[in-house]
Backbone of each chain as nested JSON, in Angstrom:
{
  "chains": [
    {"id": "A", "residues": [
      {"number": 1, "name": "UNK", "atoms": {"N": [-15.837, 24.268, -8.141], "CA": [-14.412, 24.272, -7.773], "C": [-14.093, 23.073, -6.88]}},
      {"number": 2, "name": "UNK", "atoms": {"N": [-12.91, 22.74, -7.074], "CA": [-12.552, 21.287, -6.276], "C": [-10.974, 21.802, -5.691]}},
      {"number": 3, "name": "UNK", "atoms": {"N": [-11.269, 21.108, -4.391], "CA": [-9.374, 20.817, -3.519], "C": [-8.932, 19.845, -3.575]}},
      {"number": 4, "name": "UNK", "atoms": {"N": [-8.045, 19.632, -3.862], "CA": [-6.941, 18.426, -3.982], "C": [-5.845, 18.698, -2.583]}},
      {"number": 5, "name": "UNK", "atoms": {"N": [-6.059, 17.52, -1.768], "CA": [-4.83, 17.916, -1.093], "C": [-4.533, 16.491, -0.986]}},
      {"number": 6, "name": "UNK", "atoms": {"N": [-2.823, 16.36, -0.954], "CA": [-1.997, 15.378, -0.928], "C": [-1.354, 15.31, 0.554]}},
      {"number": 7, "name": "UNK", "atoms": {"N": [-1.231, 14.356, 0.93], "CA": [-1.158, 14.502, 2.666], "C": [0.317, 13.153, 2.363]}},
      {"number": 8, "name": "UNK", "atoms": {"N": [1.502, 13.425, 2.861], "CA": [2.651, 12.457, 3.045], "C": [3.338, 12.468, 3.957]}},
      {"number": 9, "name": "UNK", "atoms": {"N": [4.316, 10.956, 4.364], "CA": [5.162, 11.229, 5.837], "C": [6.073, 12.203, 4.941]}},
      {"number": 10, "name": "UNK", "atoms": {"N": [6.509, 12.964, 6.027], "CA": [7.861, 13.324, 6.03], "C": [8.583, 12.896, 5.523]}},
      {"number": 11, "name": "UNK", "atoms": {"N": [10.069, 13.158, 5.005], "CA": [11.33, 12.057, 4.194], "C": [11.564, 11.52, 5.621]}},
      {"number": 12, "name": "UNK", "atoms": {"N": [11.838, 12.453, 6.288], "CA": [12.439, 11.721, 7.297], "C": [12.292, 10.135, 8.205]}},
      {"number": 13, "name": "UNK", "atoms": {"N": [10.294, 10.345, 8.339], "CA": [9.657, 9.568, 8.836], "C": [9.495, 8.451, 8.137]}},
      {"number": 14, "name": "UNK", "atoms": {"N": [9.522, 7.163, 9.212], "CA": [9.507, 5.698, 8.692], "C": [8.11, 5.316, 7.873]}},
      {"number": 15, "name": "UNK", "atoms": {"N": [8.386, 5.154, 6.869], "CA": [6.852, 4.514, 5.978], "C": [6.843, 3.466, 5.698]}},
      {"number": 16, "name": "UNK", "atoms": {"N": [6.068, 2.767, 6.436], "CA": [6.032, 0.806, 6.792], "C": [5.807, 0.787, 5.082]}},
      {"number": 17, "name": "UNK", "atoms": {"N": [4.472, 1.61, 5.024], "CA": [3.493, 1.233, 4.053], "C": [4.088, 1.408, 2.653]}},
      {"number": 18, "name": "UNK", "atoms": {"N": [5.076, 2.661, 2.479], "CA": [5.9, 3.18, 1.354], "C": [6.888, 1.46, 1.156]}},
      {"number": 19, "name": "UNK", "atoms": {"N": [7.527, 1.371, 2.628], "CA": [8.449, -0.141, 1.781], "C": [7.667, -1.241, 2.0]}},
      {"number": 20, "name": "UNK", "atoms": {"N": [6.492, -1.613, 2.166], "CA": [5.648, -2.368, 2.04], "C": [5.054, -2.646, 0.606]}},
      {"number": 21, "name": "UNK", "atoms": {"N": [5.01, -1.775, -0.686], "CA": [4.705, -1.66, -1.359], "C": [5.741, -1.893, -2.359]}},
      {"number": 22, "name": "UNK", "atoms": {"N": [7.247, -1.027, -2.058], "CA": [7.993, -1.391, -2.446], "C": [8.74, -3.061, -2.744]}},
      {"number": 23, "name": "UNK", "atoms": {"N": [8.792, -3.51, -1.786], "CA": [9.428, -4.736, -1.73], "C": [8.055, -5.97, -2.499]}},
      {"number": 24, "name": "UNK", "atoms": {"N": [7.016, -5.356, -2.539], "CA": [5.994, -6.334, -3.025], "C": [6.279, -5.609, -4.618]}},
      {"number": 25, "name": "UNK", "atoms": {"N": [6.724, -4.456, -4.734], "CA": [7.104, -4.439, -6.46], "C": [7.988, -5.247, -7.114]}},
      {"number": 26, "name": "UNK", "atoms": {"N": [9.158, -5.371, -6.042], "CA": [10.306, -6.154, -6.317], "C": [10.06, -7.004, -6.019]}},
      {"number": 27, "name": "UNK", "atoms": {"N": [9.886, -7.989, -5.313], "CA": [8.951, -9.442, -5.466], "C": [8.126, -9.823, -6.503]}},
      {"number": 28, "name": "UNK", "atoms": {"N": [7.209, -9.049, -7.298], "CA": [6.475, -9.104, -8.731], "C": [7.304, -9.118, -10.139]}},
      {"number": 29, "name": "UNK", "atoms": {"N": [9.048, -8.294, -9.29], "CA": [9.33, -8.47, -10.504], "C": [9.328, -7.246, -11.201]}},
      {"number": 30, "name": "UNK", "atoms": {"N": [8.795, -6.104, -10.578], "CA": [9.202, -5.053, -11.124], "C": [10.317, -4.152, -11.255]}},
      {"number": 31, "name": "UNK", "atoms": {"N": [11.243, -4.097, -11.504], "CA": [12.611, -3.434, -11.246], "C": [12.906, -2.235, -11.369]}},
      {"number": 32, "name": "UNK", "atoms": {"N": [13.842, -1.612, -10.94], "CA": [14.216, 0.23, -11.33], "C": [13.465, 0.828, -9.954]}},
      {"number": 33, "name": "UNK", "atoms": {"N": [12.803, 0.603, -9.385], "CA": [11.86, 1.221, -8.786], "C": [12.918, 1.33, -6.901]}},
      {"number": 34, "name": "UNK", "atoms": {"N": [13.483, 2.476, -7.178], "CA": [14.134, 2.99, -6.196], "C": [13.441, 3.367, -4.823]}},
      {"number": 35, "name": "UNK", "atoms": {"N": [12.392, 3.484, -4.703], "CA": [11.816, 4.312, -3.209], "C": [10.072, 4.444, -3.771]}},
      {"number": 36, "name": "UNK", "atoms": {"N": [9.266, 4.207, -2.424], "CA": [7.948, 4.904, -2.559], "C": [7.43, 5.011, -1.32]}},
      {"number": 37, "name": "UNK", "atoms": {"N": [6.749, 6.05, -1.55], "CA": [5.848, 6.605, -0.685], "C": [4.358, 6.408, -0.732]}},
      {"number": 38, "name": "UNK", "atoms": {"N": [3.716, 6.596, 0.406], "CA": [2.29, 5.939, 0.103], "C": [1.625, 7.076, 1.129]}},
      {"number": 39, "name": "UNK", "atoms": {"N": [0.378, 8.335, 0.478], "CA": [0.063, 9.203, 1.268], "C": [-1.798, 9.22, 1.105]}},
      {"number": 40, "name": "UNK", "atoms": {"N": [-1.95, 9.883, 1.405], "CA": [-3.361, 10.171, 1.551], "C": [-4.145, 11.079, 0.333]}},
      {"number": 41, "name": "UNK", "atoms": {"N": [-5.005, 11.518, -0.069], "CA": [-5.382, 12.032, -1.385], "C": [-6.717, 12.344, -0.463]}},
      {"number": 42, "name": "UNK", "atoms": {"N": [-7.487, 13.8, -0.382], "CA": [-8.325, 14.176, -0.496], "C": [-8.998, 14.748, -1.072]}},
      {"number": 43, "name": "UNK", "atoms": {"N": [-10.157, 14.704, -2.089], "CA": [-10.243, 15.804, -3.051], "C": [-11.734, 16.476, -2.029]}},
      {"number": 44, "name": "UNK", "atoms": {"N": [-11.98, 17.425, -2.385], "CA": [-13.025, 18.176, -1.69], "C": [-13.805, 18.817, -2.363]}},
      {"number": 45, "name": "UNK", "atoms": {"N": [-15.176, 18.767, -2.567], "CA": [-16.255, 19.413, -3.552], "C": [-16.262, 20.679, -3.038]}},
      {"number": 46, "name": "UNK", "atoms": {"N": [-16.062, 21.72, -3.713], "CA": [-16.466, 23.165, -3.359], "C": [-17.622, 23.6, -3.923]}},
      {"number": 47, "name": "UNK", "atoms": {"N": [-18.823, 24.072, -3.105], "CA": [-19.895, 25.218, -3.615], "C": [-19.569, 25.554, -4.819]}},
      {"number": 48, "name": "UNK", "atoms": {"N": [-20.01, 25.737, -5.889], "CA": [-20.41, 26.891, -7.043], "C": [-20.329, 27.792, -6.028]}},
      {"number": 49, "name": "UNK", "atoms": {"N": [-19.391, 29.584, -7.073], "CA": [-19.71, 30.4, -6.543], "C": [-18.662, 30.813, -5.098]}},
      {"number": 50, "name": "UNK", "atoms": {"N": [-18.257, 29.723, -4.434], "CA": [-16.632, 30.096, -3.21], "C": [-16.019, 30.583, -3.889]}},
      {"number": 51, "name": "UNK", "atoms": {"N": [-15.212, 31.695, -2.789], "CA": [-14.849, 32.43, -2.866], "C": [-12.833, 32.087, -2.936]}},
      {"number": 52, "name": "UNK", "atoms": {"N": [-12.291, 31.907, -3.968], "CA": [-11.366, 31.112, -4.262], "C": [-10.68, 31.415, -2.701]}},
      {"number": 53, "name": "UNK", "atoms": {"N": [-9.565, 32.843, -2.792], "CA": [-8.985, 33.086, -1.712], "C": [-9.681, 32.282, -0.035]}},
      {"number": 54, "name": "UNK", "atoms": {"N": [-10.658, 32.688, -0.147], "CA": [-11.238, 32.02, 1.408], "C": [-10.979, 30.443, 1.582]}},
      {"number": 55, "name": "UNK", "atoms": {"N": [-11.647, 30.055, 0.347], "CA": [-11.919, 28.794, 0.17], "C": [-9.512, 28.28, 0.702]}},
      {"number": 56, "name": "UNK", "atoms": {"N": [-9.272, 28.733, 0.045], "CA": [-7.914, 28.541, 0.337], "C": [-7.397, 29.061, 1.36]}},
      {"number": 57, "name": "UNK", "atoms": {"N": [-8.06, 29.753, 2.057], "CA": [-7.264, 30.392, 3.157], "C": [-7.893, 29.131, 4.474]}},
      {"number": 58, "name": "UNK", "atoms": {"N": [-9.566, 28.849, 4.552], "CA": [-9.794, 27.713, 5.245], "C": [-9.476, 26.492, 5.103]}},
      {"number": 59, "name": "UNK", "atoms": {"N": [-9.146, 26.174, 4.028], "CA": [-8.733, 24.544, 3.884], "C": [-6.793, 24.521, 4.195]}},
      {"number": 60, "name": "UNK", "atoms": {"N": [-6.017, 25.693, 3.921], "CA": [-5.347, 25.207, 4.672], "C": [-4.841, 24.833, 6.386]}},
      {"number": 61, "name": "UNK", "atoms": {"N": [-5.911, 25.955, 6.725], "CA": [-6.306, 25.55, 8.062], "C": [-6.418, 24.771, 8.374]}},
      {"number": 62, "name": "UNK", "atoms": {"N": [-7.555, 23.871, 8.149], "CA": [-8.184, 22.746, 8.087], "C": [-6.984, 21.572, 7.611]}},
      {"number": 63, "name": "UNK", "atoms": {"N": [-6.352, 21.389, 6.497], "CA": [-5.538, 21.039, 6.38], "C": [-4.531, 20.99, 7.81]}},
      {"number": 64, "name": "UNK", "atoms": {"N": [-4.323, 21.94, 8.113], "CA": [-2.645, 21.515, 9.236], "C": [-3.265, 21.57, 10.308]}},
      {"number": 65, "name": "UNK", "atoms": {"N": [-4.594, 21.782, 10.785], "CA": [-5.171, 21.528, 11.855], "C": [-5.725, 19.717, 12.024]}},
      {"number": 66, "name": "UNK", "atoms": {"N": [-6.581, 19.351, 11.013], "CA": [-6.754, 18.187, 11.286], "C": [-6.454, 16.782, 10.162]}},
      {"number": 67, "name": "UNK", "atoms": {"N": [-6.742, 17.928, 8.634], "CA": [-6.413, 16.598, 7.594], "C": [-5.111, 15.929, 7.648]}},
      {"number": 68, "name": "UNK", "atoms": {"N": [-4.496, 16.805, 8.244], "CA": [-3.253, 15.847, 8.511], "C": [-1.806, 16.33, 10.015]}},
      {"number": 69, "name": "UNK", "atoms": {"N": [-1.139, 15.517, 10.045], "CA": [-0.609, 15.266, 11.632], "C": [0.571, 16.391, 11.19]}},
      {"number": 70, "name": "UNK", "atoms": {"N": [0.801, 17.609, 11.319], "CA": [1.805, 18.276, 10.763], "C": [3.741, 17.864, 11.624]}},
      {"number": 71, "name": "UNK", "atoms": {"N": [3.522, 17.338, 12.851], "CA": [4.339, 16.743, 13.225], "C": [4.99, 15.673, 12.067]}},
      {"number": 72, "name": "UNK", "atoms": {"N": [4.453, 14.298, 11.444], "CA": [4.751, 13.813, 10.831], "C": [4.452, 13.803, 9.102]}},
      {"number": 73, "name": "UNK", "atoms": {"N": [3.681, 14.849, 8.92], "CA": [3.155, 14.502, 7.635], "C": [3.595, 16.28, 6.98]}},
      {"number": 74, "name": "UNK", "atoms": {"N": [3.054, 16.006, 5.512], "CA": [3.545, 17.278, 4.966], "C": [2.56, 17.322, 4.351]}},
      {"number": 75, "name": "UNK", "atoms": {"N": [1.939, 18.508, 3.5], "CA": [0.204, 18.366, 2.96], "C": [0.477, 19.137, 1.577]}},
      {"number": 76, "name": "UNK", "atoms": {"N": [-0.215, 19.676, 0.228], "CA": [-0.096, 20.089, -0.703], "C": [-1.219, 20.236, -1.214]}},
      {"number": 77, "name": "UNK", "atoms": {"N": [-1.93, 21.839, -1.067], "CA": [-3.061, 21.563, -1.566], "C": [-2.864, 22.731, -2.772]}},
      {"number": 78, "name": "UNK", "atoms": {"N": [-3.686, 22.122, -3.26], "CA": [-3.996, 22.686, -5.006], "C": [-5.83, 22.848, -5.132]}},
      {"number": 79, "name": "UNK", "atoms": {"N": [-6.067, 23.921, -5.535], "CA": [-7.66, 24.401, -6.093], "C": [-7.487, 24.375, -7.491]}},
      {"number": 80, "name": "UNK", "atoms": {"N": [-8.464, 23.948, -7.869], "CA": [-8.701, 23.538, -9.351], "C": [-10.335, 23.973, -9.964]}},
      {"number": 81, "name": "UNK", "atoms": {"N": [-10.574, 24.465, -11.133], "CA": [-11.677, 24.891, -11.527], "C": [-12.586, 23.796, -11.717]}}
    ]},
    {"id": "B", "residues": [
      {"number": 1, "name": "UNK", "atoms": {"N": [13.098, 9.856, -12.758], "CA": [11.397, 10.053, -12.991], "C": [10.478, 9.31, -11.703]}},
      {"number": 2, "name": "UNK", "atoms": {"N": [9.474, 10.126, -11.778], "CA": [8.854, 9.248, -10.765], "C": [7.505, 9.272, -11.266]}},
      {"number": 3, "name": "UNK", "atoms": {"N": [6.794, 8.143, -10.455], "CA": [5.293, 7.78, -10.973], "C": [4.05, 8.41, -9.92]}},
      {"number": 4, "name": "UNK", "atoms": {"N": [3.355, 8.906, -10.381], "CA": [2.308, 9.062, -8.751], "C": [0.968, 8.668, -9.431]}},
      {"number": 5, "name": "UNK", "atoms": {"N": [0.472, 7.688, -8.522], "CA": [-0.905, 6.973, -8.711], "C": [-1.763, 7.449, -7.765]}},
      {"number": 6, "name": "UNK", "atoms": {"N": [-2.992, 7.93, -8.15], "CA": [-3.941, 8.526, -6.946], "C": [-5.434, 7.575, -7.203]}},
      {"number": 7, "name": "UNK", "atoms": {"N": [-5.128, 6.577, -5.971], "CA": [-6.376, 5.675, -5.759], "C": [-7.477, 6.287, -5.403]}},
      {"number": 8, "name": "UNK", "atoms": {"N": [-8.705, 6.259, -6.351], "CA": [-10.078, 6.941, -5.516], "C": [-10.985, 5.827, -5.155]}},
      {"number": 9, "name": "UNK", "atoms": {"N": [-11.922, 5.894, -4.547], "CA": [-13.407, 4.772, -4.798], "C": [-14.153, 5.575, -5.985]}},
      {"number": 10, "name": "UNK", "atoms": {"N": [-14.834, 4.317, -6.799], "CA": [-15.789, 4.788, -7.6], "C": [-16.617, 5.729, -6.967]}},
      {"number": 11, "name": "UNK", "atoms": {"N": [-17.335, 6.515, -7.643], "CA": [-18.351, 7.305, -7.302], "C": [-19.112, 6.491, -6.304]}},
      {"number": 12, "name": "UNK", "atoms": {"N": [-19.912, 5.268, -7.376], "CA": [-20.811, 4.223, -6.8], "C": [-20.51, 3.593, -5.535]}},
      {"number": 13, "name": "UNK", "atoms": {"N": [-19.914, 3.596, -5.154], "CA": [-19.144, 2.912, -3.989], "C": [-19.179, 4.069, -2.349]}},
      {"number": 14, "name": "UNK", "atoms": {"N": [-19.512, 3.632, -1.876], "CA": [-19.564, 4.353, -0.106], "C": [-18.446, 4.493, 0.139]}},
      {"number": 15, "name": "UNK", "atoms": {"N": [-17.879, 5.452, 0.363], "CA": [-17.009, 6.45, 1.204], "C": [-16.767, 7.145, 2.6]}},
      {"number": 16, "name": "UNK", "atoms": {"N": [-16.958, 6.306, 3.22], "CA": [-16.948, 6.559, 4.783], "C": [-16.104, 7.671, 5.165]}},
      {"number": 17, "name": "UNK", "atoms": {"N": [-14.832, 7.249, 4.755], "CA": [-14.032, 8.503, 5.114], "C": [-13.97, 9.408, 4.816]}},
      {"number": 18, "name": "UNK", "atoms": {"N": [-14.758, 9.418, 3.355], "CA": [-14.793, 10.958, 2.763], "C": [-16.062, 11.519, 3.666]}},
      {"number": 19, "name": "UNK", "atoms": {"N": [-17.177, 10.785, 4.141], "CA": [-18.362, 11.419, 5.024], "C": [-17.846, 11.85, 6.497]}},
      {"number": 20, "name": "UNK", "atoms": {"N": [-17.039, 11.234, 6.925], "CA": [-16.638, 11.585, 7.723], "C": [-15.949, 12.89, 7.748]}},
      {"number": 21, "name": "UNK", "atoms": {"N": [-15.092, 13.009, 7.035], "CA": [-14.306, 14.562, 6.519], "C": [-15.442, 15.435, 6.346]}},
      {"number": 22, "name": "UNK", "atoms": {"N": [-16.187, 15.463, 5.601], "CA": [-17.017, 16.076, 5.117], "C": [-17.726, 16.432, 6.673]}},
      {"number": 23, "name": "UNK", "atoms": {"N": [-18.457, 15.773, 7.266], "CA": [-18.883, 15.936, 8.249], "C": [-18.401, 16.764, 9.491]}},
      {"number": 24, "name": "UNK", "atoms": {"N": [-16.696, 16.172, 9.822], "CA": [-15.851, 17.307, 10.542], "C": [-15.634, 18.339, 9.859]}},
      {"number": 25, "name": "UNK", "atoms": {"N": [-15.147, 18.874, 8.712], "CA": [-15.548, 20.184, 7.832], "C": [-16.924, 20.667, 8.918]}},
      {"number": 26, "name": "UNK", "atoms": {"N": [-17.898, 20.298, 8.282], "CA": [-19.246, 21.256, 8.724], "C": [-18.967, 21.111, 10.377]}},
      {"number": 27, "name": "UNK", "atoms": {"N": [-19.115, 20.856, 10.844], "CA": [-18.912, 20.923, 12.455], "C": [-17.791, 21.791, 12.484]}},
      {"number": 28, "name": "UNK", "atoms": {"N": [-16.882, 22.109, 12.364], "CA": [-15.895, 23.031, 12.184], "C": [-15.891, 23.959, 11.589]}},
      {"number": 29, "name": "UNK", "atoms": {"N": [-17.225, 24.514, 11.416], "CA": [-17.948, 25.65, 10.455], "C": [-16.87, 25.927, 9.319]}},
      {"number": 30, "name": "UNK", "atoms": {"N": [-16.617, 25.073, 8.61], "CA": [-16.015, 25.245, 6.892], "C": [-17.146, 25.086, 6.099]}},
      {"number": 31, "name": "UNK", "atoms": {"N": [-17.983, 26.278, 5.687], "CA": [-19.178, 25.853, 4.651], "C": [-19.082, 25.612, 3.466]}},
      {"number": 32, "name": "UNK", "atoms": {"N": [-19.669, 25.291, 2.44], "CA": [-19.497, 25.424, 1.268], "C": [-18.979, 23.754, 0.731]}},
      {"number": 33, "name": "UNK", "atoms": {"N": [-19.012, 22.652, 1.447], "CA": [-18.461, 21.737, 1.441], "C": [-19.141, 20.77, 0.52]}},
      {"number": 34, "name": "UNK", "atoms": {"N": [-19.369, 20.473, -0.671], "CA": [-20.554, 19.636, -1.084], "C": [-20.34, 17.966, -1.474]}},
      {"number": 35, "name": "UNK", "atoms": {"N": [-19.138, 18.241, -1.189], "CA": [-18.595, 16.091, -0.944], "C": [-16.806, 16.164, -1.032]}},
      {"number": 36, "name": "UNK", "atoms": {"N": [-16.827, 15.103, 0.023], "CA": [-15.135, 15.184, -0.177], "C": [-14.772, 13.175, -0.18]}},
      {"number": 37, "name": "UNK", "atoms": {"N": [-14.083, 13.398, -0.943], "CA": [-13.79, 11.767, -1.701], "C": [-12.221, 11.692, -0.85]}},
      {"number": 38, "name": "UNK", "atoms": {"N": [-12.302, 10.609, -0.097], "CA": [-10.484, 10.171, 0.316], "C": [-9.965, 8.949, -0.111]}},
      {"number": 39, "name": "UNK", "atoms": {"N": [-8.96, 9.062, -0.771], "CA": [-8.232, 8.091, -1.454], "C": [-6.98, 8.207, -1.277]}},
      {"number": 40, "name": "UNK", "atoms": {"N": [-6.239, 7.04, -1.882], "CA": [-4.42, 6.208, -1.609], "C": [-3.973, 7.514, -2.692]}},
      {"number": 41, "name": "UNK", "atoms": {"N": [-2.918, 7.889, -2.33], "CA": [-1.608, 8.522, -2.807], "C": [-0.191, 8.246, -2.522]}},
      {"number": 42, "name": "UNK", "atoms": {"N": [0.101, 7.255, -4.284], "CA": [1.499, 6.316, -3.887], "C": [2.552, 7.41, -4.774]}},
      {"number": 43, "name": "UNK", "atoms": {"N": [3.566, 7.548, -4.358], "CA": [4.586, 8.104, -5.292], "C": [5.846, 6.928, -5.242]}},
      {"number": 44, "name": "UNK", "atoms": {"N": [5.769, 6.473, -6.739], "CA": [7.177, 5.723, -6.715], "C": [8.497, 6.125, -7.602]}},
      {"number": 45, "name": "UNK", "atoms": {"N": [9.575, 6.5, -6.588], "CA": [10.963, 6.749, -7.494], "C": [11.473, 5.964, -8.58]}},
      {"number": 46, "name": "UNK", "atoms": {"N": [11.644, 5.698, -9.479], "CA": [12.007, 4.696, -10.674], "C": [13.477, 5.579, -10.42]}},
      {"number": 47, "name": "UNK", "atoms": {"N": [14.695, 4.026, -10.693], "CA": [15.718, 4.221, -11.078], "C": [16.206, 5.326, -12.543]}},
      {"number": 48, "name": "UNK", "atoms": {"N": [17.121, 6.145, -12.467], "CA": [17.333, 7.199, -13.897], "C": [17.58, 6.369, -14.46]}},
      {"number": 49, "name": "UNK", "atoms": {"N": [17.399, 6.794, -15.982], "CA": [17.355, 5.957, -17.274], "C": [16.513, 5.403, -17.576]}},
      {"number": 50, "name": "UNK", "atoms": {"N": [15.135, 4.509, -16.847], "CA": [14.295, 4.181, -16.495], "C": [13.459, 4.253, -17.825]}},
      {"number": 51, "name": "UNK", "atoms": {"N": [13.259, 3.253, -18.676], "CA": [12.41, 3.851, -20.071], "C": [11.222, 4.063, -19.799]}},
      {"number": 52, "name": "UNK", "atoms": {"N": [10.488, 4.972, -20.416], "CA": [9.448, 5.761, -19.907], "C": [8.103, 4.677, -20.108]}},
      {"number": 53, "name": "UNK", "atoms": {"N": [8.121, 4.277, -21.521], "CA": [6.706, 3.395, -22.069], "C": [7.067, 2.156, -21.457]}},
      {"number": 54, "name": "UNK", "atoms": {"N": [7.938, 1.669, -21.101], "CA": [7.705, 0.697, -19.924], "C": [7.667, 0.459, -18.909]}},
      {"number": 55, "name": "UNK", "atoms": {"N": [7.948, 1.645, -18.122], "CA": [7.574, 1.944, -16.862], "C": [6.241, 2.195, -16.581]}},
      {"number": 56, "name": "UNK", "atoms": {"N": [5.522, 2.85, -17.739], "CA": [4.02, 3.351, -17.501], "C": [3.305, 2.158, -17.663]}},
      {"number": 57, "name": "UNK", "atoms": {"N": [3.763, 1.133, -18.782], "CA": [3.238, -0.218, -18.53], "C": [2.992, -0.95, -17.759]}},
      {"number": 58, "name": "UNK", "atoms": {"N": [3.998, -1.218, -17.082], "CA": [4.397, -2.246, -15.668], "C": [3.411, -1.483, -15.061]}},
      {"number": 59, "name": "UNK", "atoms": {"N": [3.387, -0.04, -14.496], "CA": [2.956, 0.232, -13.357], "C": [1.452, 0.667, -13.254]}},
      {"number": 60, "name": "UNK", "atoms": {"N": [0.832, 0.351, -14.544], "CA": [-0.559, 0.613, -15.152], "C": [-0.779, -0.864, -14.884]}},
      {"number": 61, "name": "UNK", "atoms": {"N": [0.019, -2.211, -14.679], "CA": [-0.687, -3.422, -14.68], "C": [-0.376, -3.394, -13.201]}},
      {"number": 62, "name": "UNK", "atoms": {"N": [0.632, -3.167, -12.904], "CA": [0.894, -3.452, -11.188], "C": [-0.577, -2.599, -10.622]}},
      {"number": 63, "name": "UNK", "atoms": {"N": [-0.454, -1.531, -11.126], "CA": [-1.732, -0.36, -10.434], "C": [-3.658, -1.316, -10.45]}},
      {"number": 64, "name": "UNK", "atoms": {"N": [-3.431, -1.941, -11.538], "CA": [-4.8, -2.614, -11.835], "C": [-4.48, -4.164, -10.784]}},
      {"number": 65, "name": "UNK", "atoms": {"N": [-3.281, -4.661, -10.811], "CA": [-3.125, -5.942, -10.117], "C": [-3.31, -6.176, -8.694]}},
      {"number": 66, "name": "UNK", "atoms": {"N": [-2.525, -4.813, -8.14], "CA": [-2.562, -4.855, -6.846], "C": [-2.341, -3.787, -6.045]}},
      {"number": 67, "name": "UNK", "atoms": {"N": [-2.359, -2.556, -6.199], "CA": [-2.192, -1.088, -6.007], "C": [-3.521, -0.705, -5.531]}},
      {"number": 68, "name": "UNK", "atoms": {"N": [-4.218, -1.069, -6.825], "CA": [-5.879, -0.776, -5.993], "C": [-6.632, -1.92, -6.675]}},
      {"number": 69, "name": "UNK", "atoms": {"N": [-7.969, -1.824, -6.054], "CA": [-8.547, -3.1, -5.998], "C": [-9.818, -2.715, -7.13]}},
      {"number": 70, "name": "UNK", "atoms": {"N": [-9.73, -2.57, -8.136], "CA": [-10.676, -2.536, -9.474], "C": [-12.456, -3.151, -9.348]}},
      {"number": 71, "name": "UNK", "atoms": {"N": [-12.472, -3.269, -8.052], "CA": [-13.608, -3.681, -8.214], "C": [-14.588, -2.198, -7.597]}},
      {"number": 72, "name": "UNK", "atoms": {"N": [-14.064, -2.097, -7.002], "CA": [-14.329, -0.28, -6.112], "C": [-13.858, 0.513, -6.214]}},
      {"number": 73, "name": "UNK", "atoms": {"N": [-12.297, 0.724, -6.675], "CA": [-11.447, 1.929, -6.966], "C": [-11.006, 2.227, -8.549]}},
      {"number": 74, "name": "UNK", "atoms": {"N": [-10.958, 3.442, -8.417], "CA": [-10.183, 3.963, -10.047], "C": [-9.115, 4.413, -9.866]}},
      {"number": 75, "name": "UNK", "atoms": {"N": [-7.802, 4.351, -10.557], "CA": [-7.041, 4.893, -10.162], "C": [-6.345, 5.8, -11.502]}},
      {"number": 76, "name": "UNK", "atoms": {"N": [-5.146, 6.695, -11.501], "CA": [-4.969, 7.612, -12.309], "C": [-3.405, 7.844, -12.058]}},
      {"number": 77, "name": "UNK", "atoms": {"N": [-2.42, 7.211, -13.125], "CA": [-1.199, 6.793, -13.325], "C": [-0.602, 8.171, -13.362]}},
      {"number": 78, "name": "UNK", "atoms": {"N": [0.234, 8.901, -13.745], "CA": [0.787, 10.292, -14.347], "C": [2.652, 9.243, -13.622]}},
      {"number": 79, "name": "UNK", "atoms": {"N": [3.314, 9.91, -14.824], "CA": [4.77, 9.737, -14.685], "C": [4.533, 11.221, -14.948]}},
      {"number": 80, "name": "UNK", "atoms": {"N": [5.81, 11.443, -13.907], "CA": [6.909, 12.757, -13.866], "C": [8.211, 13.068, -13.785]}},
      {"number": 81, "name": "UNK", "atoms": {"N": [8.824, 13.802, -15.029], "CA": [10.12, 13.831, -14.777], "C": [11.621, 14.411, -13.431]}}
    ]}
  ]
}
């Protein structure tokens, strides 16, 4: 079993890195491209055999405790077989 | 529509930050942990109307050009409506 968690600022919060990326699209020449965001991606190896619920009940812990700043960031985790 | 690209490191390639995670996991008694990989997560808004097979184009060469760096990372395109 594997975790996927997606870690992003806030809408609210300033993302150097989101229009950093942006404006180097539009500089290349790529067009249409309205807004981006730029977040974090963790995937996490789970044991053979965890116990799905647990396994999800600690990682979101873990999640809003340290994988990410819950003040500024927002997290999304997904378990996958 | 929007695009989300999730930058990993190759397998082959050292992962510091994923050892590190991995490492605070076990010190934080989360067991069951058997590797955790951290990688870039970009989401970009494309203007509506936005044609689909050329958006996935552009942003499959932008993604190989300069999004992530192909010599260490893989990355994994998905458009969404």
């Amino acid at each position: 079993m594997k975790a996927r968690i997606i870690v992003t600022p806030k809408k609210a919060v300033l993302d150097p890195q989101g229009k950093t990326v942006q404006s180097a699209l539009e500089h290349m020449g790529y067009a249409g491209v309205t807004g981006v965001h730029v977040g974090k991606y963790i995937e996490i190896d789970l044991a053979p055999g965890t116990d799905r619920g647990a396994a999800e009940k600690a990682l979101q812990e873990a999640s809003h405790k340290f994988l990410s700043n819950p003040v500024i960031e927002d997290f999304k985790l997904e378990l996958v077989d």
